[in-house]
TIMI-2910 file (N, C-alpha, C, CB; in pm, 1 decimal, decimal comma, always signed):
<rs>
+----------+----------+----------+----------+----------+----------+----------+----------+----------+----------+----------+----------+------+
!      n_x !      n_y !      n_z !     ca_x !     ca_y !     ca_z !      c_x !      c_y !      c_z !     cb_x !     cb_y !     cb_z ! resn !
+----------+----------+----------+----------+----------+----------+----------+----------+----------+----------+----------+----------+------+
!  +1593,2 !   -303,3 !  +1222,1 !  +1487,3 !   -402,7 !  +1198,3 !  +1349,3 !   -341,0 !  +1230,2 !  +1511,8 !   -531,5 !  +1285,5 !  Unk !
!  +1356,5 !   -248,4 !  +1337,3 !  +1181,4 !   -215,8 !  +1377,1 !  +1130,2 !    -74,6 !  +1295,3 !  +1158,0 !   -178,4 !  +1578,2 !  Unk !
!  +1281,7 !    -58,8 !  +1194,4 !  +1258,6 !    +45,6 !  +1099,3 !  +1163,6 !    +49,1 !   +993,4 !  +1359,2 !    +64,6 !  +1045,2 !  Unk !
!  +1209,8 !   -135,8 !   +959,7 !  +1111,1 !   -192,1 !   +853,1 !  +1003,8 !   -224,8 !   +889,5 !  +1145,4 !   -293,9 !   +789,3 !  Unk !
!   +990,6 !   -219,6 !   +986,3 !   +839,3 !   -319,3 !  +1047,0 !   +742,2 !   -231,0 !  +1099,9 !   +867,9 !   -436,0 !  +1187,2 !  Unk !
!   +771,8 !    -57,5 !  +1113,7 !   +696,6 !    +25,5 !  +1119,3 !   +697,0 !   +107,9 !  +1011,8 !   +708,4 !    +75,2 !  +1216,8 !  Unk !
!   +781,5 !   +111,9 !   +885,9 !   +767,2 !   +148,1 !   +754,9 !   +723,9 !    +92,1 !   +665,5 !   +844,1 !   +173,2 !   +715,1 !  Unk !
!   +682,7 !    -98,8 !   +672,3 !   +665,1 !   -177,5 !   +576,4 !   +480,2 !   -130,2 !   +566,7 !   +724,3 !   -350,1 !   +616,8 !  Unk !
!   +441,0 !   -182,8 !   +654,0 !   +285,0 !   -169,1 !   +685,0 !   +217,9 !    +10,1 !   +588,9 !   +272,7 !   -158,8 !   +912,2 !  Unk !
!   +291,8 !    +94,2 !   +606,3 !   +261,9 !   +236,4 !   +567,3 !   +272,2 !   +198,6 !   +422,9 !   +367,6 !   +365,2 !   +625,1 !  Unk !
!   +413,2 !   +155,2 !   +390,5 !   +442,7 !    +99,3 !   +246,5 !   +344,2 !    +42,4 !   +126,2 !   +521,4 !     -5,2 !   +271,5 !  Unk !
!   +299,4 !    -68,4 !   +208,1 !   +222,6 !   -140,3 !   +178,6 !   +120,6 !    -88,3 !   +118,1 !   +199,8 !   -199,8 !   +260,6 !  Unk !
!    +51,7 !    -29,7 !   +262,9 !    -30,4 !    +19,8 !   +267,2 !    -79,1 !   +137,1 !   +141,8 !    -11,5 !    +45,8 !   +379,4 !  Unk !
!    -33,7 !   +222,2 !    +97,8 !    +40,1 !   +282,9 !    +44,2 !    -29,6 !   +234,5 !   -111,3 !   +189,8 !   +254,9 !    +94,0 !  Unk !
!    +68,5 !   +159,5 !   -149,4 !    +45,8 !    +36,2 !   -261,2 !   -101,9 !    -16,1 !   -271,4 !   +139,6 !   -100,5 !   -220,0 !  Unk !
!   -160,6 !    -59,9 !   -190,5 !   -251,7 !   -144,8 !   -189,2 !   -357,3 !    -43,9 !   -215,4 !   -258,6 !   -232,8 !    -68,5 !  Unk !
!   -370,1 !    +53,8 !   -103,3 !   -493,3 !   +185,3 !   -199,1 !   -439,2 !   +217,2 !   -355,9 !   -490,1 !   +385,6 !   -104,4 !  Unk !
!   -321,6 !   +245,6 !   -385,5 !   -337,5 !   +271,0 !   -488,6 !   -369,9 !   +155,0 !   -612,7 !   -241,0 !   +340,3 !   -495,6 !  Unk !
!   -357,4 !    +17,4 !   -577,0 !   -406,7 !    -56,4 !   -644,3 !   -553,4 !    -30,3 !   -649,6 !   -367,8 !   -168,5 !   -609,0 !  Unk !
!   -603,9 !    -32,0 !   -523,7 !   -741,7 !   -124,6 !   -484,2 !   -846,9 !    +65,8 !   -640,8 !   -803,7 !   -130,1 !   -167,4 !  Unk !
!   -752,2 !   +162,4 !   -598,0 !   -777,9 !   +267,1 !   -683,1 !   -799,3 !   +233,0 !   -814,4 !   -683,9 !   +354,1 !   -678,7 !  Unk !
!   -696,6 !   +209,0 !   -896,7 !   -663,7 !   +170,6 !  -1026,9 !   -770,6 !    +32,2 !  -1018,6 !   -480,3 !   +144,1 !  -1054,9 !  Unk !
!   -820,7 !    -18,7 !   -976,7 !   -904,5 !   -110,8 !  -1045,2 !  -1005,7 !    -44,1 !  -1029,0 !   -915,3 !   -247,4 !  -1005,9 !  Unk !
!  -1043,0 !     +8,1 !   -931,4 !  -1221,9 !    +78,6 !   -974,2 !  -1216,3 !   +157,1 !  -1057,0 !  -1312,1 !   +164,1 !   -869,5 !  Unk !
!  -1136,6 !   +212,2 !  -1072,1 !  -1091,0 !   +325,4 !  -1209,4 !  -1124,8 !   +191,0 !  -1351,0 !   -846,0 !   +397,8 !  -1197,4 !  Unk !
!  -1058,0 !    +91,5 !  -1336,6 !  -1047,8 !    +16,1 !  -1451,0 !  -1198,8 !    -43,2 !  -1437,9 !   -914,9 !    -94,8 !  -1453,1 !  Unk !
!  -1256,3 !    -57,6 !  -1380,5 !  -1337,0 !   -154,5 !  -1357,7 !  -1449,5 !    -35,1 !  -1417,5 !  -1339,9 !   -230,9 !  -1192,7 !  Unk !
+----------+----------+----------+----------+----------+----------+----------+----------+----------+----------+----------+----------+------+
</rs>
């Protein structure tokens, strides 16, 4: 359980720059 809960956040994390990326790119 504290596998996910110190891998989710990185995960996420992870994801979310590469979104927050791809829209200024799009934008």
């Amino acid at each position: 359980m504290r596998i996910y809960v110190i891998k989710a956040p990185k995960f996420i994390g992870s994801i979310l720059k590469g979104l927050l990326e791809a829209f200024h790119r799009g934008d």
